[in-house]
VOBA-1610 file (N, C-alpha, C; in pm, whole numbers, padded with zeros to 5 digits, always signed):
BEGIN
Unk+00024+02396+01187Unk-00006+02262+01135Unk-00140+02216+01192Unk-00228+02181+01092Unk-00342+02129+01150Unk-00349+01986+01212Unk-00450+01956+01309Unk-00489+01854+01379Unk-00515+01760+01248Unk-00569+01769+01134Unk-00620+01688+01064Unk-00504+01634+00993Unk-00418+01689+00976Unk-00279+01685+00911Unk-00214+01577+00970Unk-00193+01635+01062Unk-00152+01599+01213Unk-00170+01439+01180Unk-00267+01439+01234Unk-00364+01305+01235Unk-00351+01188+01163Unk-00354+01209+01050Unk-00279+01163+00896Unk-00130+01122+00909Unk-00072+01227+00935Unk+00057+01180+00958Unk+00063+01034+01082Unk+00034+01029+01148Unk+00004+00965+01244Unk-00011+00869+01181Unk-00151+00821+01118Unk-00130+00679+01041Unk-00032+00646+00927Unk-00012+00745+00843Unk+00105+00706+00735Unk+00199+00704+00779Unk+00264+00773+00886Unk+00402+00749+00935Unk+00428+00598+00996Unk+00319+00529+01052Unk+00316+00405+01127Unk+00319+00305+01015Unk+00289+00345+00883Unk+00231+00194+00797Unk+00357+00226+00695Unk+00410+00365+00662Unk+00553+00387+00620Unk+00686+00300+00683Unk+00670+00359+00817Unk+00809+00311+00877Unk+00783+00138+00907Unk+00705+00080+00959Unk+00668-00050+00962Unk+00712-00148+00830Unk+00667-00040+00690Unk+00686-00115+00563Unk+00822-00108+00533Unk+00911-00004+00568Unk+01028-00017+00548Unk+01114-00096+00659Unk+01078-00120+00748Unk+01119-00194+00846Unk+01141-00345+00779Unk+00988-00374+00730Unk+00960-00498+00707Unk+01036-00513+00551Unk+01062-00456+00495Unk+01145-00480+00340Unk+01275-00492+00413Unk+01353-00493+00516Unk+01475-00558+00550Unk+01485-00725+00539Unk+01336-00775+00559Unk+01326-00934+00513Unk+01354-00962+00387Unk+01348-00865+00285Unk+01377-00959+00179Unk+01508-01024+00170Unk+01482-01111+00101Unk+01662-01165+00102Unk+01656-01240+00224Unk+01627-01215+00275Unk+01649-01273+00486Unk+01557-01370+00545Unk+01433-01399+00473Unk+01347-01501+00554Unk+01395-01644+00559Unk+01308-01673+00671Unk+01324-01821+00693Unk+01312-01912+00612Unk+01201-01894+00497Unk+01259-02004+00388Unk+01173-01894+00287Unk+01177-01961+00166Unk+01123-01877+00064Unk+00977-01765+00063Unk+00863-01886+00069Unk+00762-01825+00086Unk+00737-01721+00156Unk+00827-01753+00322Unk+00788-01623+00424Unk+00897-01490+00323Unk+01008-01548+00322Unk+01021-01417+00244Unk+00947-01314+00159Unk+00856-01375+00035Unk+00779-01325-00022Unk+00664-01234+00054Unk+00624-01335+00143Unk+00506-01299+00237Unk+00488-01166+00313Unk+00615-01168+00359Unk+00679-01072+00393Unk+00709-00931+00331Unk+00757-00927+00248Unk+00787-00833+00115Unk+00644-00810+00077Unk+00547-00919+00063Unk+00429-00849+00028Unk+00370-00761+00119Unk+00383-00797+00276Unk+00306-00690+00383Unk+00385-00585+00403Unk+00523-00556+00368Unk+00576-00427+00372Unk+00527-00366+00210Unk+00507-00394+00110Unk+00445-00361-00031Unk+00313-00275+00042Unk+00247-00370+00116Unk+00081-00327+00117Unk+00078-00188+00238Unk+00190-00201+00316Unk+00217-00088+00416Unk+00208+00050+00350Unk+00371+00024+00258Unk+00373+00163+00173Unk+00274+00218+00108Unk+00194+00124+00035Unk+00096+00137-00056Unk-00013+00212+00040Unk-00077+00215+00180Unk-00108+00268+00181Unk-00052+00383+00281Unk+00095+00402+00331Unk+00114+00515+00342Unk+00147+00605+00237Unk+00135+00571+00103Unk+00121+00650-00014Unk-00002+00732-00022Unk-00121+00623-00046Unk-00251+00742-00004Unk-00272+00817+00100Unk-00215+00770+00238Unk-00289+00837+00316Unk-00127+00990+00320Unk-00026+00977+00294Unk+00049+01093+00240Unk-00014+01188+00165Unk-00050+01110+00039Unk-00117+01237-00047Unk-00205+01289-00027Unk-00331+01213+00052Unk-00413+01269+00095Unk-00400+01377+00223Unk-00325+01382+00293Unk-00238+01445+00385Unk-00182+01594+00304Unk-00092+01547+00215Unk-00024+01679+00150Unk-00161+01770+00095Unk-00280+01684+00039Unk-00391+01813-00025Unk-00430+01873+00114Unk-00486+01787+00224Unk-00525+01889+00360Unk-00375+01971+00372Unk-00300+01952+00398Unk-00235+02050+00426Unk-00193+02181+00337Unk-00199+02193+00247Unk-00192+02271+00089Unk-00111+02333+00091Unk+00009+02320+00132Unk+00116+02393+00131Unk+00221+02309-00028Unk+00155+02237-00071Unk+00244+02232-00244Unk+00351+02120-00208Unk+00351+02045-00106Unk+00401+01923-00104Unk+00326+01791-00120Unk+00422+01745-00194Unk+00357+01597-00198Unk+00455+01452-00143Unk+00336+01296-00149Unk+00388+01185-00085Unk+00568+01202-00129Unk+00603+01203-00196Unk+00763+01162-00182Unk+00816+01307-00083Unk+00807+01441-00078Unk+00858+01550-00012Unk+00816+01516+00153Unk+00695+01453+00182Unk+00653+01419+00353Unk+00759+01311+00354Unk+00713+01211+00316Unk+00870+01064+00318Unk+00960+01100+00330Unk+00995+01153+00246Unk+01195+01164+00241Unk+01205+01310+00261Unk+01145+01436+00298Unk+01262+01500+00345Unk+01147+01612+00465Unk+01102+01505+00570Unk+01104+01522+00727Unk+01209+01467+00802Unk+01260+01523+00874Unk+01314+01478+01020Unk+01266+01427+01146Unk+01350+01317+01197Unk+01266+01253+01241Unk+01193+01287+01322Unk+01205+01409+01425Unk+01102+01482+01531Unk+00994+01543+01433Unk+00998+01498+01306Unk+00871+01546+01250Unk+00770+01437+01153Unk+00824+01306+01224Unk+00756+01204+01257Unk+00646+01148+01342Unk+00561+01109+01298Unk+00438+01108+01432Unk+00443+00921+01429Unk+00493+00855+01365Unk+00456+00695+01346Unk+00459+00651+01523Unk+00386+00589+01591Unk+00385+00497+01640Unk+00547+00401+01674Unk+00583+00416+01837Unk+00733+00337+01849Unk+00710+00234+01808Unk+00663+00136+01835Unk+00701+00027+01883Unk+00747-00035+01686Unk+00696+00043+01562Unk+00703-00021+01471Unk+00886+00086+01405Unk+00896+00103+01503Unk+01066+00156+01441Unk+01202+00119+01538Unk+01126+00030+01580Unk+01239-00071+01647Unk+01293-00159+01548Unk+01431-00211+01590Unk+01456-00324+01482Unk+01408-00461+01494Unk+01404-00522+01356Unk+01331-00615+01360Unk+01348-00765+01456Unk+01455-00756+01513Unk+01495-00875+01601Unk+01466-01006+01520Unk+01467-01069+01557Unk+01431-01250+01499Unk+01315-01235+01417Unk+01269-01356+01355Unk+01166-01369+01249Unk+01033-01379+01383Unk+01040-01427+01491Unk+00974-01439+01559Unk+00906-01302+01611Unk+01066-01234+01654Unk+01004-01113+01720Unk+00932-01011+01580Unk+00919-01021+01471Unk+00882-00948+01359Unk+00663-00984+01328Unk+00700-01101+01377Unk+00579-01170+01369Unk+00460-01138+01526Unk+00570-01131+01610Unk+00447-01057+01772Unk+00426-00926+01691Unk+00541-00833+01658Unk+00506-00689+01630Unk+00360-00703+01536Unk+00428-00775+01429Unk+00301-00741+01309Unk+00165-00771+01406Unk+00161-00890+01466Unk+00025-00914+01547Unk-00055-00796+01580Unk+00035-00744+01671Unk+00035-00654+01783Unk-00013-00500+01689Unk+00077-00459+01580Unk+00043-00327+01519Unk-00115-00377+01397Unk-00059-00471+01301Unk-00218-00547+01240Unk-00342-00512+01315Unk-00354-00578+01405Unk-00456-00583+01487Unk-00522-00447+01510Unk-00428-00358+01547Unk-00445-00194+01612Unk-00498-00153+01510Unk-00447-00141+01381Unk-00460-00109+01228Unk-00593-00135+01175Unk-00610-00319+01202Unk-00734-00323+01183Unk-00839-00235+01202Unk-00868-00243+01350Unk-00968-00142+01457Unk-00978-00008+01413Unk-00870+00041+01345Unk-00809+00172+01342Unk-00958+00184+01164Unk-00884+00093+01092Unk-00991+00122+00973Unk-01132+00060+00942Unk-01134+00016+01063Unk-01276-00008+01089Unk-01362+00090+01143Unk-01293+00150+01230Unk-01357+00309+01303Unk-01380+00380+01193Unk-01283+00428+01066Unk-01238+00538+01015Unk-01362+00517+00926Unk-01483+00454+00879Unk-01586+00394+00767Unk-01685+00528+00790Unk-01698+00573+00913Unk-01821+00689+00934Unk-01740+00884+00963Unk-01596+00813+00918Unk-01520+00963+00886Unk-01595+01070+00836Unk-01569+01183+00884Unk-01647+01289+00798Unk-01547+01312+00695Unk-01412+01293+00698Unk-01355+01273+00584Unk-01387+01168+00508Unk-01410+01154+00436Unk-01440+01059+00300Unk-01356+00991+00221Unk-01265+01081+00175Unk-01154+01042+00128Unk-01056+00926+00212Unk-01048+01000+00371Unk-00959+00891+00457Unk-01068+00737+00478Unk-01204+00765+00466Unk-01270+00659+00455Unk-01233+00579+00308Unk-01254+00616+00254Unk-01220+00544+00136Unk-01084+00472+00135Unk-00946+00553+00206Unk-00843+00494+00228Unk-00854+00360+00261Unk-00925+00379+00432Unk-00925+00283+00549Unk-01053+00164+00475Unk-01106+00151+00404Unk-01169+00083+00341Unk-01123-00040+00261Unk-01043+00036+00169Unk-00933-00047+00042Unk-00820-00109+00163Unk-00737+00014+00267Unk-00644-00080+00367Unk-00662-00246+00460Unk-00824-00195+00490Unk-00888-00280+00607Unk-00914-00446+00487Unk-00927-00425+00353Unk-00879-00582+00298Unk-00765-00659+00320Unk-00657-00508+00320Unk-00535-00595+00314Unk-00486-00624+00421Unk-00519-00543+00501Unk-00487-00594+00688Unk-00549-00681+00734Unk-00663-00704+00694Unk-00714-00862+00753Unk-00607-00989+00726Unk-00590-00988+00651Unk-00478-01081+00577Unk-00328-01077+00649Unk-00283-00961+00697Unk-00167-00976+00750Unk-00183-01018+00943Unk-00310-00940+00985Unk-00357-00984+01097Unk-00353-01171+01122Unk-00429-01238+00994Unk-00394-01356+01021Unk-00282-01427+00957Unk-00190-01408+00870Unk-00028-01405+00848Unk+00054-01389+00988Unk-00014-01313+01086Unk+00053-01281+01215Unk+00031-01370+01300Unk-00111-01406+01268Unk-00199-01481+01405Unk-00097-01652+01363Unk-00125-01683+01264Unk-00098-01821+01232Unk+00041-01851+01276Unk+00164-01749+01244Unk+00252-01779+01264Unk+00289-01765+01404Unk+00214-01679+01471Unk+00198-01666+01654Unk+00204-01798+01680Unk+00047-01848+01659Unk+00051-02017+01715Unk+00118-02104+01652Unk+00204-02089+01564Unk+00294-02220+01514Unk+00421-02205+01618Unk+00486-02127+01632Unk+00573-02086+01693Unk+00591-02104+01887Unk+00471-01988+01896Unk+00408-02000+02032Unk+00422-02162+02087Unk+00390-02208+02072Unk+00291-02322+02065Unk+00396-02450+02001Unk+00537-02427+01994Unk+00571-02480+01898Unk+00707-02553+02024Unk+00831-02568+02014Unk+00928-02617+02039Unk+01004-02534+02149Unk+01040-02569+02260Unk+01126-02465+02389Unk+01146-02358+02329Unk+01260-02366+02229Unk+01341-02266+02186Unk+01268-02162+02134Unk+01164-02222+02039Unk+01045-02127+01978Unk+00930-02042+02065Unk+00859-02104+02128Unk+00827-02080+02283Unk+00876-01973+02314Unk+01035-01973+02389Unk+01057-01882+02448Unk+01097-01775+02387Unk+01163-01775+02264Unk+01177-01633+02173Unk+01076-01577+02162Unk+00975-01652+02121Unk+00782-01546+02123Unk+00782-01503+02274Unk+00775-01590+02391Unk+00713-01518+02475Unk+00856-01412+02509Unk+00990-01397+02507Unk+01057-01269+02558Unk+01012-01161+02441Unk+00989-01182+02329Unk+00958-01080+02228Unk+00863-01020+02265Unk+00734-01065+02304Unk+00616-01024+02398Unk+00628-00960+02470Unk+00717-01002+02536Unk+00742-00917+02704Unk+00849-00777+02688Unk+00907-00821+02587Unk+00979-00656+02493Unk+00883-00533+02452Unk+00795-00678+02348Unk+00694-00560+02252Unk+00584-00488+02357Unk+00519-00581+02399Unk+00366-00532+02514Unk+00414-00398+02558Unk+00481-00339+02626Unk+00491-00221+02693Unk+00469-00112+02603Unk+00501-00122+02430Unk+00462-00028+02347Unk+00326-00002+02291Unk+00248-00084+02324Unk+00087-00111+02257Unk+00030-00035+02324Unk+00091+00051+02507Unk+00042+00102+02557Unk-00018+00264+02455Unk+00063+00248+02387Unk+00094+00409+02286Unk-00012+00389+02235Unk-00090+00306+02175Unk-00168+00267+02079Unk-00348+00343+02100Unk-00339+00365+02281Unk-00427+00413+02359Unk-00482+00546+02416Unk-00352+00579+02440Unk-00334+00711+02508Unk-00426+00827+02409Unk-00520+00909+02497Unk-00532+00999+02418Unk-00487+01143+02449Unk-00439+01204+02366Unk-00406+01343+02361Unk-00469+01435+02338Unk-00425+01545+02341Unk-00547+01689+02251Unk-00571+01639+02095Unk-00455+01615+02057Unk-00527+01571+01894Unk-00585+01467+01883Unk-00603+01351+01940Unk-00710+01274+01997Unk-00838+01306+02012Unk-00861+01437+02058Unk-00991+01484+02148Unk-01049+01562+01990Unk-00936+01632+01970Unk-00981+01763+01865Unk-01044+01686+01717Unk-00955+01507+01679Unk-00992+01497+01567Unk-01096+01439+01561Unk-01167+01352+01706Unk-01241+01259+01790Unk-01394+01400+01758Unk-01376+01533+01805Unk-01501+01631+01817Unk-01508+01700+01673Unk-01418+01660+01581Unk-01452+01691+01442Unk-01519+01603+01318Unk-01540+01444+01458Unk-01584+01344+01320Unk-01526+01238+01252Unk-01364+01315+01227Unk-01269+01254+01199Unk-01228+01103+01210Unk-01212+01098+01394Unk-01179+00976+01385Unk-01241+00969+01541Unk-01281+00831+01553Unk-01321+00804+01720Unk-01197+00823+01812Unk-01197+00838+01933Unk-01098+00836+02058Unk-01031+00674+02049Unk-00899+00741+02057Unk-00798+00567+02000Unk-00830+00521+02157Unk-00901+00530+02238Unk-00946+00486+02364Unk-01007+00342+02333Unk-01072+00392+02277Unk-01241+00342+02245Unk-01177+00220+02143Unk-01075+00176+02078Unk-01034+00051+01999Unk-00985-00041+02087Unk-00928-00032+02212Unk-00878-00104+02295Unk-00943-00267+02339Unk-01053-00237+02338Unk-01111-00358+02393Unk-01122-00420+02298Unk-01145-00406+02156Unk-01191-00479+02057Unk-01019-00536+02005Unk-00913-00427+02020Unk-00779-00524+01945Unk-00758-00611+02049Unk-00763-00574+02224Unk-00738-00740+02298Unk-00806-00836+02252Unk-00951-00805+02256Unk-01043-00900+02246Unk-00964-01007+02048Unk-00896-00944+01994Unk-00843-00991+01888Unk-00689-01086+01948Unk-00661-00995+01987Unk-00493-01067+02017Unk-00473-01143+02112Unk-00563-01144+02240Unk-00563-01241+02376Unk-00576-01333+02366Unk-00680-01395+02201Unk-00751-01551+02169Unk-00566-01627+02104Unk-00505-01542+02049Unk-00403-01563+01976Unk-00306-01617+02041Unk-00267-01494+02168Unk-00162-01538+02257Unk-00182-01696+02330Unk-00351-01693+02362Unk-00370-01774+02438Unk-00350-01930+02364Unk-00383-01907+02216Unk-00397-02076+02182Unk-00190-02078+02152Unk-00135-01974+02159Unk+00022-01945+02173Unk+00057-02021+02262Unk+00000-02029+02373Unk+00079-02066+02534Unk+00152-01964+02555Unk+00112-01834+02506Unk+00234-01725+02558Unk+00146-01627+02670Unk+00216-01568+02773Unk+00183-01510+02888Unk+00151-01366+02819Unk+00047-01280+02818Unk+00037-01143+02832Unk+00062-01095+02935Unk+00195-00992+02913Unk+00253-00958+03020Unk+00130-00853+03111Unk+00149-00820+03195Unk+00098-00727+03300Unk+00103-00590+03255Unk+00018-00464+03317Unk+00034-00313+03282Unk+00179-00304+03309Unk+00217-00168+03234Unk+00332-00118+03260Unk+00369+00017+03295Unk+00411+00105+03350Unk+00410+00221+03391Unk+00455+00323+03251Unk+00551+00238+03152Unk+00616+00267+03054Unk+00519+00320+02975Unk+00549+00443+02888Unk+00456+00469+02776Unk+00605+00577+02669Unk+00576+00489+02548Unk+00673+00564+02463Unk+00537+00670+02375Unk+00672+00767+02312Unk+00567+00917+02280Unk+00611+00918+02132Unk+00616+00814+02043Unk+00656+00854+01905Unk+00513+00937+01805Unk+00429+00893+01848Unk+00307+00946+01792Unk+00323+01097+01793Unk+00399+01152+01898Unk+00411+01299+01929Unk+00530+01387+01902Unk+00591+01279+01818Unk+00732+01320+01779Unk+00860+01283+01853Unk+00859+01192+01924Unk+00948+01188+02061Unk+00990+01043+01977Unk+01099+01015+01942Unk+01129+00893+01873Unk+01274+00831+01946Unk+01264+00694+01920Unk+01421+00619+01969Unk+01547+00680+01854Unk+01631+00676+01899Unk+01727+00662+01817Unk+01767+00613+01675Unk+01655+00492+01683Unk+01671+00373+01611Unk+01576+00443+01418Unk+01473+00522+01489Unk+01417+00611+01437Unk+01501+00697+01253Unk+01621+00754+01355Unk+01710+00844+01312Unk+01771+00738+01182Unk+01851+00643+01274Unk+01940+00521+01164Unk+01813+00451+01067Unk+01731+00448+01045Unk+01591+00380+00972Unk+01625+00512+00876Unk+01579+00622+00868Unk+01551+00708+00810Unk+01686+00777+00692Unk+01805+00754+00756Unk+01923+00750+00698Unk+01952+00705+00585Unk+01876+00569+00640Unk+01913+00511+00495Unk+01760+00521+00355Unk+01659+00521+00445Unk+01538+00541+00383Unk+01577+00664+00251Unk+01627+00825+00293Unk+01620+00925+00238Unk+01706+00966+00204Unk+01818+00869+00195Unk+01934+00915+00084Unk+01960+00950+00018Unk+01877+00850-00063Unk+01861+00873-00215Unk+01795+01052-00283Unk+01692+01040-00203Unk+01633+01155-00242Unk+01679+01320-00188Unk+01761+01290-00088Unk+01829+01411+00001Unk+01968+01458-00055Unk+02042+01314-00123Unk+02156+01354-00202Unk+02112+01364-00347Unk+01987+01365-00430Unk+01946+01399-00543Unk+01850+01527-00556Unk+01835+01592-00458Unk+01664+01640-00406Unk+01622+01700-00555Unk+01503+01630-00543Unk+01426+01660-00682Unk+01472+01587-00814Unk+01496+01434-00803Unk+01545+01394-00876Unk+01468+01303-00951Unk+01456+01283-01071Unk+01354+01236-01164Unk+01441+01124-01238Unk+01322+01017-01219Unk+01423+00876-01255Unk+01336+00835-01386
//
């Protein structure tokens, strides 16, 4: 399996599982609009872990395509990012995550513009409209909340102090880090760090919420190493297509 593959997977698995995460709101929001709102940023997720899948299945050329990567990997053959296959906890705690992954996302397709891939540029191009938009969908509802009533207050800041320890992942670099970083590909996910605090610290801060401290903790979903929670997400995700395989609607 190539690094470039690899790599790919990495972002579509994060904006996949996130979007299906986030389609558990429908039906479920706090009042109408966020529902919608909602449903629209898990829409814009899939949408582009659709391209960056297919574009994925041609580097890899082995004759699979976006629906065969989706629905019938296992989950150790998942690269998404933990912290977005946790469950969604409160409307609050749904709203630090989006901050927290938005933000990363942003940075992420802002780097990707001088790709020697082209194609993934072109992806991260069309994505980086629609993530601005959910970045501040995140930010706004941070400080209403944050910033808002005891009860509200303190659900943001324990959600914080849950989520923060996973953003560490967001950093770390690995060999496929290095390998896709000396091919052009993509810069060292090192090198985004300062620019997503420098995004999320102004947020927390007009929040009144505490950024927690370093943590020794580092989860490894990027590398295949997934929670549990992972497994039950995916269950229900590939049902359909695992008890039909190859089924044409």
């Amino acid at each position: 399996m190539s690094v470039h593959f690899d790599y790919l997977l990495r972002l579509a698995d994060t904006s996949l599982v996130l979007g299906q995460r986030l389609s558990e709101w429908c039906g479920h929001g706090p009042v109408l609009e966020e529902d919608l709102a909602l449903t629209n940023v898990a829409l814009d997720c899939i949408g582009q872990a659709r391209l960056l899948l297919s574009h994925a299945a041609d580097v890899e050329g082995q004759g699979r395509d976006e629906d065969q990567l989706a629905f019938l990997r296992d989950d150790g053959r998942y690269r998404n990012l933990t912290i977005v296959e946790l469950p969604n906890g409160d409307f609050g705690a749904t709203v630090v995550r989006n901050l927290l992954v938005n933000a990363w996302q942003a940075q992420v397709w802002a780097s990707l513009a001088d790709s020697t891939d082209r194609a993934l540029a072109a992806i991260a191009e069309k994505s980086a409209k629609e993530t601005r938009y959910h970045v501040t969908h995140a930010a706004d509802w941070t400080i209403r909340l944050g910033d808002g009533t005891d009860e509200s207050h303190g659900r943001m800041q324990s959600a914080l102090d849950r989520l923060w320890p996973y953003t560490a992942e967001f950093f770390v670099v690995d060999a496929l880090d290095e390998a896709v970083a000396a091919a052009g590909i993509a810069p060292l996910c090192s090198t985004l760090e300062a620019a997503w605090m420098a995004t999320v610290a102004p947020v927390f801060e007009e929040a009144t919420l505490t950024v927690p401290g370093r943590s020794p903790f580092r989860s490894r979903g990027k590398t295949g190493v997934h929670t549990e929670h992972l497994g039950h997400l995916l269950a229900g995700m590939q049902h359909l297509q695992r008890a039909y395989p190859g089924g044409q609607w």
